[in-house]
FINUVEX-583026 format. One record per residue (C-alpha): residue number from 1; residue in three letters; z, y, x. Coordinates in steps of 0.02 Angstrom, whole numbers, plus 32768, in hexadecimal, padded with zeros to 4 digits. Last residue first. Layout:
<zatis>
 num residu    w    v    u
 NUM    ALA    Z    Y    X
...
</zatis>
This chain:
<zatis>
 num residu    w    v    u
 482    UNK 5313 36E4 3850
 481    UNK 5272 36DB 38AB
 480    UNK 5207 370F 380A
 479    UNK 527C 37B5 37F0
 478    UNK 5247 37E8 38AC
 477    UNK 52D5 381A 3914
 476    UNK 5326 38AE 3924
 475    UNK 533D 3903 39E5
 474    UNK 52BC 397B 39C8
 473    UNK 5302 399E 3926
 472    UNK 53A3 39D0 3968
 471    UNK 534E 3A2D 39F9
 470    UNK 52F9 3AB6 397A
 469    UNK 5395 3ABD 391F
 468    UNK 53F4 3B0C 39AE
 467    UNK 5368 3B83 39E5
 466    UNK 53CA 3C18 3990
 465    UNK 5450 3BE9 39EE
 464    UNK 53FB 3C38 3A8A
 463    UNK 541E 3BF8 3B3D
 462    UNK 5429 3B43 3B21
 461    UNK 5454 3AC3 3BA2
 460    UNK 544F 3A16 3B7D
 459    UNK 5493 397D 3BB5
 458    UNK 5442 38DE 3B85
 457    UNK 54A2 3841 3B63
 456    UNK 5419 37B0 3B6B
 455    UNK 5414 372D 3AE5
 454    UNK 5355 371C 3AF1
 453    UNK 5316 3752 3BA3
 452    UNK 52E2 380A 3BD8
 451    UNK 527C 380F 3C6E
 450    UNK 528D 3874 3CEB
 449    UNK 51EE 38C2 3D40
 448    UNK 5219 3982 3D38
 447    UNK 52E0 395D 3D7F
 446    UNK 536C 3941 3D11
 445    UNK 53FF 3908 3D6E
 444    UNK 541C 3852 3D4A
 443    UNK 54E6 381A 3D40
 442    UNK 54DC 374B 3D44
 441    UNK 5562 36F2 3CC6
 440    UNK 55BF 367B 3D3D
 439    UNK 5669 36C9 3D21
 438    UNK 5657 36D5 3C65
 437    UNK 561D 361A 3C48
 436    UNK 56C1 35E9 3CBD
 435    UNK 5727 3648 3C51
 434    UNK 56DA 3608 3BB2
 433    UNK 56FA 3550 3C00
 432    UNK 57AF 3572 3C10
 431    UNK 57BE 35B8 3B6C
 430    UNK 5773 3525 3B1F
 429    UNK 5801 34BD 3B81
 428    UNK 5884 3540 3B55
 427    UNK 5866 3515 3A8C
 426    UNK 5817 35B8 3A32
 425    UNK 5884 3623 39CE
 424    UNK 586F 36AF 3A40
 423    UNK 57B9 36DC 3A0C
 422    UNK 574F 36FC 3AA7
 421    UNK 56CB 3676 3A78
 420    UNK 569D 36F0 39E2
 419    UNK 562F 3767 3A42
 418    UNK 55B3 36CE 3A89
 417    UNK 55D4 36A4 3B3C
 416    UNK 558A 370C 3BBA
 415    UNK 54DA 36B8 3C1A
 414    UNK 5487 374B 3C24
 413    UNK 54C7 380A 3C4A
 412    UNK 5442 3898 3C58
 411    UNK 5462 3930 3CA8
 410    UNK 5402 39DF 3C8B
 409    UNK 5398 39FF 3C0B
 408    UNK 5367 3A96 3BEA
 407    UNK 535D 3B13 3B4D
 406    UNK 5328 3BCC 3B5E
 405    UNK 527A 3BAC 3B12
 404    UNK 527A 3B17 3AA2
 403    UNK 5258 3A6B 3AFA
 402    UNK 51BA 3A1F 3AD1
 401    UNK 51CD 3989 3B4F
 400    UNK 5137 3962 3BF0
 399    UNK 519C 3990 3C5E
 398    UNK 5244 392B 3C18
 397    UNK 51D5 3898 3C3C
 396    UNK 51C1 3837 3BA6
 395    UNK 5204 3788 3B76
 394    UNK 5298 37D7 3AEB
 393    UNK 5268 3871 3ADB
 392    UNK 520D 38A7 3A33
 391    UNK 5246 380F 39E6
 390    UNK 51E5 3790 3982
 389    UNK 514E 374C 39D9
 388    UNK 51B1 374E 3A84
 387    UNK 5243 36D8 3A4F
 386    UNK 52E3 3723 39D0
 385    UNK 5382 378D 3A0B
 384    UNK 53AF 380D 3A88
 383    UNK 5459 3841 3A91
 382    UNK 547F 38EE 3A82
 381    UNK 5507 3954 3AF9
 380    UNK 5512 3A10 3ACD
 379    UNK 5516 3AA4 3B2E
 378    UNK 5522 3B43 3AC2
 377    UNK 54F3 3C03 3ACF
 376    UNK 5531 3C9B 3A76
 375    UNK 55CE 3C5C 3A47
 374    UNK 5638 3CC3 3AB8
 373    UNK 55CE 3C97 3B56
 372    UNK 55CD 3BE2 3B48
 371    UNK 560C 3B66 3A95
 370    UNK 560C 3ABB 3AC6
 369    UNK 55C9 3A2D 3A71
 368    UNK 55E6 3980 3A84
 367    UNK 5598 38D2 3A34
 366    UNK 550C 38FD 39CD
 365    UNK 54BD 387A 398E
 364    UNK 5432 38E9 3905
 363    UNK 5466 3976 38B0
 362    UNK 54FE 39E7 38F6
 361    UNK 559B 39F4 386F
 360    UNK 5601 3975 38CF
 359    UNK 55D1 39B8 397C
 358    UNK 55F4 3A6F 3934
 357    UNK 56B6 3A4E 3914
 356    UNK 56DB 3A1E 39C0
 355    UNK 568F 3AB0 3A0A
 354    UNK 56C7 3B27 39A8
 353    UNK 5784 3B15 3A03
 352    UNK 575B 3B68 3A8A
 351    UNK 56F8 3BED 3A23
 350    UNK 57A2 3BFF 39B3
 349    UNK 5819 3C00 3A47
 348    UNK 57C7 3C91 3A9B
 347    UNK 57F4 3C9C 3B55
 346    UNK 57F4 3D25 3BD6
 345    UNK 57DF 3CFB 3C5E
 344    UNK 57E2 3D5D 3D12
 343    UNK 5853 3DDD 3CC5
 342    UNK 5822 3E86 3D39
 341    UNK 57B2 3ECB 3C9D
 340    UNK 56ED 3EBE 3C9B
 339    UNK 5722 3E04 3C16
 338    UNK 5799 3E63 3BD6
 337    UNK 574D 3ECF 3B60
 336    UNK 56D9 3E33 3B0E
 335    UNK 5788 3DCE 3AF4
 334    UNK 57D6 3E60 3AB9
 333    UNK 5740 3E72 3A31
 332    UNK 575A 3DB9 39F6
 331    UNK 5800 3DBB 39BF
 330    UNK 587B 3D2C 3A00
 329    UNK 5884 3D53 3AA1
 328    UNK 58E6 3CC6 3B2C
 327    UNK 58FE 3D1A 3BE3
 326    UNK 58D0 3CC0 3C81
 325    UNK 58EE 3D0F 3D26
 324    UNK 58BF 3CD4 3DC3
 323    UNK 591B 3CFA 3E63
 322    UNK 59B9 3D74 3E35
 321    UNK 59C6 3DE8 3E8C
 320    UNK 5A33 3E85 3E3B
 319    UNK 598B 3ED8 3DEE
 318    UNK 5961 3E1A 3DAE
 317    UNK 5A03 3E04 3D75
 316    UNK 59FB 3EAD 3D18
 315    UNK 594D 3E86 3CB7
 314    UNK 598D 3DCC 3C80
 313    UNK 5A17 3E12 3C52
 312    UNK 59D5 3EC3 3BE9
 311    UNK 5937 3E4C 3B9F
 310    UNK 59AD 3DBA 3B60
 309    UNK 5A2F 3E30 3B19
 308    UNK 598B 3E84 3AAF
 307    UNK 5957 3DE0 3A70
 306    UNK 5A04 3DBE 3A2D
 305    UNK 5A1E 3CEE 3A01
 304    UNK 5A49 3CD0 3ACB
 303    UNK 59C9 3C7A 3B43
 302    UNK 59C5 3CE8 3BCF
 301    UNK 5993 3C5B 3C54
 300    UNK 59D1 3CA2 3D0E
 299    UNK 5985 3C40 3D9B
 298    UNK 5994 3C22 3E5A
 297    UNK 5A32 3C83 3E5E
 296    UNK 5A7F 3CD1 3EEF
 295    UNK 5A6B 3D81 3EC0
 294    UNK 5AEB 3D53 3E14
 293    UNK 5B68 3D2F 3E8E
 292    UNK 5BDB 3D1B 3DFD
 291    UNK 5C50 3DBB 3E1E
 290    UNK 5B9A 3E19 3E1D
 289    UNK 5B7D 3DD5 3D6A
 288    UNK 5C1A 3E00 3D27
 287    UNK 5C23 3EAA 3D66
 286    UNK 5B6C 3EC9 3D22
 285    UNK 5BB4 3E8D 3C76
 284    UNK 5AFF 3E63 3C02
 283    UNK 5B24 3DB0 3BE0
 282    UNK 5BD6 3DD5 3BA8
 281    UNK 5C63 3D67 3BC9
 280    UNK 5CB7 3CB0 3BD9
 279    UNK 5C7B 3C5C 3C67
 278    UNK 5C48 3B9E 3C75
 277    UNK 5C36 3B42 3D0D
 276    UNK 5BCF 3AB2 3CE8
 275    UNK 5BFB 39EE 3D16
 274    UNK 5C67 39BC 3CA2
 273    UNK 5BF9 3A0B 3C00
 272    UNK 5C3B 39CD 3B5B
 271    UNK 5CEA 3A06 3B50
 270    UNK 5CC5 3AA9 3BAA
 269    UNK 5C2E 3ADD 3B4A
 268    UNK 5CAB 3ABE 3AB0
 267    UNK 5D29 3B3A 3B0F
 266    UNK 5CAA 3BAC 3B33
 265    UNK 5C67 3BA0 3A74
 264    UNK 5D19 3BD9 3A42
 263    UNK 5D10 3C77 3A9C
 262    UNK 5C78 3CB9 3A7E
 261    UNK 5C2B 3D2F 3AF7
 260    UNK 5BCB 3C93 3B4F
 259    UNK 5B98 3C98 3C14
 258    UNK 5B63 3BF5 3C58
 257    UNK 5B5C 3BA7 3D09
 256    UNK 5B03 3B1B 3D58
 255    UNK 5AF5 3AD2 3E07
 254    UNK 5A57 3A5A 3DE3
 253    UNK 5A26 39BB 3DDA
 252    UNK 5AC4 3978 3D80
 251    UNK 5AD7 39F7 3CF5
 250    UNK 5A23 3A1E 3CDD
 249    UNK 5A22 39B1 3C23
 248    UNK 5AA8 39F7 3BF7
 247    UNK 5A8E 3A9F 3C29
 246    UNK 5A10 3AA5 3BCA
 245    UNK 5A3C 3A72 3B28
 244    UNK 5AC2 3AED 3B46
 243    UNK 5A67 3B84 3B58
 242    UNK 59E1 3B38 3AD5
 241    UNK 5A55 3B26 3A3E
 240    UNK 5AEA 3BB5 3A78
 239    UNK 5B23 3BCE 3B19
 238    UNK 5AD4 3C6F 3B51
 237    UNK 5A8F 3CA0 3BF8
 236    UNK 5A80 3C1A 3C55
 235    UNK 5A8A 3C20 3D23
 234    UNK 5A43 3B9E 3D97
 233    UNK 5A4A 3B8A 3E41
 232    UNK 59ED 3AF5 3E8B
 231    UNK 592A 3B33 3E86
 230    UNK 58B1 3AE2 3F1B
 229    UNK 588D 3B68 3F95
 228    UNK 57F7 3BC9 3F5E
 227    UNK 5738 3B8E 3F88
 226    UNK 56C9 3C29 3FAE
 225    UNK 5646 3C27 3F3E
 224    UNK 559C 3BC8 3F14
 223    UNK 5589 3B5D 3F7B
 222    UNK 5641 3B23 3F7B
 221    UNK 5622 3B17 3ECF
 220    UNK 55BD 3A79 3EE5
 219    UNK 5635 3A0F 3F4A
 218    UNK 56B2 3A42 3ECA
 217    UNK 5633 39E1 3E43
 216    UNK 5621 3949 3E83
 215    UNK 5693 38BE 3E42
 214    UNK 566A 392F 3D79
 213    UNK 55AE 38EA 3DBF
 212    UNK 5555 3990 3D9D
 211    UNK 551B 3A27 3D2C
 210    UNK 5519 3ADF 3D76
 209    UNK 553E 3B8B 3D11
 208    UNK 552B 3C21 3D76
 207    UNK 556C 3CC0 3D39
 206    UNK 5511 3D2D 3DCB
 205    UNK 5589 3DB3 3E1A
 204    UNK 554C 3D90 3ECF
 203    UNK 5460 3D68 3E97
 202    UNK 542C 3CBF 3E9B
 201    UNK 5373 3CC5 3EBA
 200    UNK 530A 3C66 3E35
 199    UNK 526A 3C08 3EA2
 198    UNK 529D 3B59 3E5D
 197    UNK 52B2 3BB1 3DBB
 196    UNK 534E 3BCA 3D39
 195    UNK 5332 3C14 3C99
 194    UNK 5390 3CBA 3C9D
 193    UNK 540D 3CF6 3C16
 192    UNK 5451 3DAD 3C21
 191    UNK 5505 3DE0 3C20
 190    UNK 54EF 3E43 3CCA
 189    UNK 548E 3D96 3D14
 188    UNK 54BC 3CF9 3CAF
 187    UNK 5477 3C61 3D10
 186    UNK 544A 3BD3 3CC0
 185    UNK 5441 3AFD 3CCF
 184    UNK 543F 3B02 3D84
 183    UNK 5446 3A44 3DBF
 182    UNK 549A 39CD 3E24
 181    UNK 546D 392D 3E96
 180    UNK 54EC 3920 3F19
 179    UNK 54B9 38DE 3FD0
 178    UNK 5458 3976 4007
 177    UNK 54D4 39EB 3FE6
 176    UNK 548F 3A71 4039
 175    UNK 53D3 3A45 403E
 174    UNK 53E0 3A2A 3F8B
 173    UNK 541F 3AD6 3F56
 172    UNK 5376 3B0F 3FBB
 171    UNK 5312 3B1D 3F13
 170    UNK 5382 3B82 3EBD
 169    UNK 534E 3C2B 3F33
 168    UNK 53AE 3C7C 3FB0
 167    UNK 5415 3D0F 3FA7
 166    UNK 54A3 3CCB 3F72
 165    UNK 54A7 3BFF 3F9A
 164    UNK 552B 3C17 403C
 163    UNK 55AE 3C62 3FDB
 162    UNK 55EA 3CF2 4036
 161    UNK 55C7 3D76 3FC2
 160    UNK 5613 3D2E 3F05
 159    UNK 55AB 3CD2 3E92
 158    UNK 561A 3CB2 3DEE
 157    UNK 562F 3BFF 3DC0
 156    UNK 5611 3BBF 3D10
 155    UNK 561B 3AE3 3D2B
 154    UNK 55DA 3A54 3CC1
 153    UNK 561F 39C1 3CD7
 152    UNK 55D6 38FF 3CCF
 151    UNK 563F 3859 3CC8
 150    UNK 56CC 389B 3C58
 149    UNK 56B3 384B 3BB0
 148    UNK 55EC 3879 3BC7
 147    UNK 560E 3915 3BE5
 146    UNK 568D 3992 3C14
 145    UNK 56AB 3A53 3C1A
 144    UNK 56E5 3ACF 3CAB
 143    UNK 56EE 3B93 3C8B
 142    UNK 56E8 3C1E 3CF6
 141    UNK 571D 3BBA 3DA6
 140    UNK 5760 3BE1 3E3E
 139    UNK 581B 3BA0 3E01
 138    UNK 57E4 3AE6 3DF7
 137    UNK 586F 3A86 3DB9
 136    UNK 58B9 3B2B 3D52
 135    UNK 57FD 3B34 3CF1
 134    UNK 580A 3A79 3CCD
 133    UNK 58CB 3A94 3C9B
 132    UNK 5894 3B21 3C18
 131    UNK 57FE 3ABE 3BC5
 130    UNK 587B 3A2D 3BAD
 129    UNK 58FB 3A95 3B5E
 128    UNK 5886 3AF6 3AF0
 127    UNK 584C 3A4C 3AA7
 126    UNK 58F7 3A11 3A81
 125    UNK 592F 3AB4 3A31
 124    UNK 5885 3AC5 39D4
 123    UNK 58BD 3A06 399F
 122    UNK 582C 39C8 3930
 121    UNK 5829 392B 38C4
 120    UNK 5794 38C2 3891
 119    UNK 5773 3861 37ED
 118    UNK 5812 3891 378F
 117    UNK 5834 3812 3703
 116    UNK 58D7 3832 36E3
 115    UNK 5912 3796 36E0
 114    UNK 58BD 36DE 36C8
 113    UNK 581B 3747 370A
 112    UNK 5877 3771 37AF
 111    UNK 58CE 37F4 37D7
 110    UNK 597D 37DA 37E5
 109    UNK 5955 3740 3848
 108    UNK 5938 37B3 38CF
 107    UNK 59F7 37BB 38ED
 106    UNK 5A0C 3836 3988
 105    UNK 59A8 38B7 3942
 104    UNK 5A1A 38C2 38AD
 103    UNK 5AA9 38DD 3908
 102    UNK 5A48 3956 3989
 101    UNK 5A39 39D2 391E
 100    UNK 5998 3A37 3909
  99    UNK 592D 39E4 3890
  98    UNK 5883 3A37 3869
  97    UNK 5818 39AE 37ED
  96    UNK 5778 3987 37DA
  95    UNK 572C 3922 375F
  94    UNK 5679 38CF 374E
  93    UNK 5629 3887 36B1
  92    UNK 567D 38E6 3629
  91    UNK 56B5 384B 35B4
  90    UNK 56DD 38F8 351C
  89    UNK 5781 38AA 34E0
  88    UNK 57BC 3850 3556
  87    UNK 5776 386B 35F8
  86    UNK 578B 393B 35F1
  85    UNK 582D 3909 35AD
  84    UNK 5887 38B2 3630
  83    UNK 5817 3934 36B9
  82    UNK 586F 39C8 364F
  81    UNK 5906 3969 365C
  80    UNK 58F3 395C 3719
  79    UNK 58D1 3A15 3723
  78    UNK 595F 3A53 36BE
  77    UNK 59DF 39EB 371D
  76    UNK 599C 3A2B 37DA
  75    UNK 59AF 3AE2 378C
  74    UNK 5953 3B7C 37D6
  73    UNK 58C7 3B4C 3777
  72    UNK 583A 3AEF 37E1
  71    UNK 5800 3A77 3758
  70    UNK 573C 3A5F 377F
  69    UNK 56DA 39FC 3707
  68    UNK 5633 39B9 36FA
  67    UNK 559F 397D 369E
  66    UNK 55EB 39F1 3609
  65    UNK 558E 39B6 355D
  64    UNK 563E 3994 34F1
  63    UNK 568F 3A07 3576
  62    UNK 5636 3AA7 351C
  61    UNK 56AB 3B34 3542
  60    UNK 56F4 3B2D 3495
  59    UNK 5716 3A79 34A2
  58    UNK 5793 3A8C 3540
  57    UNK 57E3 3B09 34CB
  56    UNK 57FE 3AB6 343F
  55    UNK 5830 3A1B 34B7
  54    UNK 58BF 3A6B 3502
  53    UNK 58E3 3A71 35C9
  52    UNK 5869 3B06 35FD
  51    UNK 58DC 3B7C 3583
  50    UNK 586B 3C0E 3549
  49    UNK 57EB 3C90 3564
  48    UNK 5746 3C3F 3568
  47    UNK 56BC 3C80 35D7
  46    UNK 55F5 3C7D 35E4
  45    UNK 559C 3C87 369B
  44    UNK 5518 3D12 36E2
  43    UNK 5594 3D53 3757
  42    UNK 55E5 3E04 377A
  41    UNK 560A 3E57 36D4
  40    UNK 564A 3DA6 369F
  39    UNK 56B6 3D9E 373E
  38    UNK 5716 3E31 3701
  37    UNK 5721 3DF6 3648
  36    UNK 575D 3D4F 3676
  35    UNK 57FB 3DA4 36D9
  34    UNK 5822 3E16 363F
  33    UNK 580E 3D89 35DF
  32    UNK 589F 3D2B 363E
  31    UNK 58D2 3C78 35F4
  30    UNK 5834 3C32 3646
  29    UNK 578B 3BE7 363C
  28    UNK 56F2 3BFF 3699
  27    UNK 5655 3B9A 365A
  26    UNK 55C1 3B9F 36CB
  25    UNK 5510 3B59 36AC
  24    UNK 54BC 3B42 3750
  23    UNK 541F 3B9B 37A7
  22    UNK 5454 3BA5 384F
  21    UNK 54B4 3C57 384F
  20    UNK 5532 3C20 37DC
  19    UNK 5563 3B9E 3831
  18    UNK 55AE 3C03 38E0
  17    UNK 5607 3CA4 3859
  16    UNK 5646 3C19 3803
  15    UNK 5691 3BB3 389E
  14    UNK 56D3 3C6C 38DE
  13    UNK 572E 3C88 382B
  12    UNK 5770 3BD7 3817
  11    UNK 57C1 3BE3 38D5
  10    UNK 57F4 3C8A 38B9
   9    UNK 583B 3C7C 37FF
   8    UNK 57DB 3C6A 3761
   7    UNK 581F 3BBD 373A
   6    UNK 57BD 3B45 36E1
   5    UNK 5706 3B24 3711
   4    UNK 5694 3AD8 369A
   3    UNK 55FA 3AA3 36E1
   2    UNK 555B 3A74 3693
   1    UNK 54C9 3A48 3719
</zatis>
């Protein structure tokens, strides 16, 4: 595939660095050479120094040919006129578009084809927030994703002594929670992937990553760890995009506080947020902290602009008692250092955000993708199309399916409504019946004799991007059927 990607910053940068590694053709364009030149001497992708919003420039990197592009330039403006153009003058089939403020967001009419002409929109703001509150509603966990619009989660967990599974083998999962059906998708042991058996013993400092009923899943981490009191105190460090994003939408769940060192912004936070205590001062202030019971907090997010003010608050509230700590890093190396540090996440807003840029580039009906272990593995959700003579699945026992090594399936969904029945111009009646087609869909944990049926959402783990491909074409139909 031909992608142009404008915008050499850490979102463009880490989607690059994801595509160029699966055989694509990648454009990178930006006003920065010296920026182009540094990724050049890393990747195997061409660059254009120049302004992504001007045609001479979108031509230079090859847009009249470009199957795709990506507009994830600092500026929400430059990005939708690059889309405008993209569909003008060079009718690029698909166009993405990064928009950060929540005035555009808010009118979606902005991007349609009368408009701008931006296909799909990404928030990173919107997407970190969501990824954030899932880890504050259940504080035991490494990381917490959803499928199948919400009906299936997959949960990271680390296995702690205690937990009544460690030390005993995947098999007897079932005879603990007999009456939920879940699955092991992997286990990461000391950074290390391991395909999970029946006979696989969990091992206390395992990375295990399970797949069930979203209803289900705290039933299933029980087993695995000991179950923390339910979060209520919340502390954000840093009021900007995300810290107040946030806090907004914790507000009236939660007992909320932020810290911001600028002035002004406290007293915006203050006209918008009624129901979150907000404190003017500096993230890293020890005196601060300890004045604001910072022991007695469930959670502290550092989620300032300043990786290194992150790291020092996030690393003193934890020394002073705080819970669970949180802390937002931008470059990829602190994320890797921290992870053996005393932050219990630390969270890279480029390979959260990924994600939702790779199920549009995928091949084949790929519906979600989420970037695992700092981009080194994925779990995607596929839906299986076409009748036994034509698919590779669809009617066969997931047994008796060619899956690459590393890769497992491990929840299938039927019976959801198709992708675009979620649109919010639909009349309530229509939205009515989608609800009621969601709630009866049937959640299947893959066992050795299920069978995958046409239309299916199938949940896949992979362990090895490298194997990516190889499941995209196992999950592409035959030319003849389409």
């Amino acid at each position: 595939m031909k992608i142009i990607i404008l915008g050499a910053g850490r979102v463009g940068s880490t989607v690059a660095e994801s595509l160029v590694g699966e055989a694509n053709d990648i454009t990178m364009v930006d006003l920065s050479a010296s920026k182009l030149s540094l990724l050049q001497d890393r990747m195997d992708l061409r660059t254009v120094a120049g302004n992504a919003s001007h045609p001479a420039t979108m031509g230079q990197a090859g847009a009249d040919d470009a199957d795709m592009i990506l507009a994830v330039t600092g500026s929400d403006e430059t990005n939708m006129v690059a889309c405008k153009l993209a569909a003008s003058l060079f009718n690029t089939p698909t166009k993405i578009a990064r928009i950060r403020a929540t005035n555009y967001l808010d009118h979606p009419e902005i991007f349609s084809k009368e408009n701008f002409c931006v296909d799909f929109a990404i928030c990173p703001e919107q997407i970190l927030t969501g990824y954030i509150e899932k880890l504050i509603e259940f504080p035991e966990a490494l990381q917490v994703l959803d499928f199948a619009s919400g009906k299936v989660s997959l949960v990271a967990v680390k296995a702690f002594y205690g937990g009544p599974l460690v030390g005993q083998q995947l098999q007897e999962l079932r005879q603990h929670v007999p009456n939920v059906e879940t699955r092991v998708a992997a286990i990461f042991r000391r950074d290390r992937p391991i395909i999970p058996e029946g006979s696989t013993v969990v091992e206390a400092g395992d990375e295990v990553f399970f797949i069930a009923s979203s209803r289900d899943i705290r039933i299933v981490m029980s087993e695995l760890r000991s179950m923390d009191k339910p979060a209520r105190r919340v502390m954000i460090a840093g009021g900007g995009k995300v810290g107040r994003r946030l806090a907004e939408a914790l507000q009236h769940s939660y007992q909320v506080r932020i810290i911001e060192y600028n002035g002004k912004t406290c007293e915006s936070l203050a006209q918008d947020l009624h129901n979150v205590l907000i404190l003017h001062g500096d993230v890293t202030d020890e005196e601060l902290l300890e004045s604001e019971n910072i022991s007695e907090m469930d959670v502290f997010c550092a989620l300032t602009n300043d990786d290194e003010n992150n790291i020092m608050a996030a690393l003193m509230a934890k020394r002073m008692g705080a819970r669970k700590v949180i802390a937002l890093i931008n470059r990829g190396i602190y994320v890797d250092l921290m992870q053996s540090s005393g932050i219990d996440i630390a969270i890279s807003p480029a390979q959260v955000t990924i994600g939702s840029l790779l199920a549009y580039v995928r091949q084949g009906d790929v519906v979600v993708v989420h970037s695992l272990r700092r981009g080194a593995a994925e779990a995607l959700e596929l839906v299986a199309h076409g009748d036994a003579s034509s698919s590779n699945v669809v009617g066969k026992k997931i047994e008796d399916i060619k899956l690459p090594k590393g890769a497992t399936i491990g929840a299938i969904v039927r019976g959801l409504p198709p992708g675009d029945a979620y649109r919010q111009d639909l009349p309530e009646e229509e939205k009515k019946h989608i609800s009621e087609r969601w709630n009866q869909a049937q959640v299947i944990v893959a066992h050795h004799d299920t069978v995958i049926e046409q239309d299916d959402h199938v949940i896949m783990f992979v362990v090895n991007k490298k194997m990516i491909r190889q499941v995209e074409k196992l999950f592409q139909v035959n030319v003849a059927f389409l």
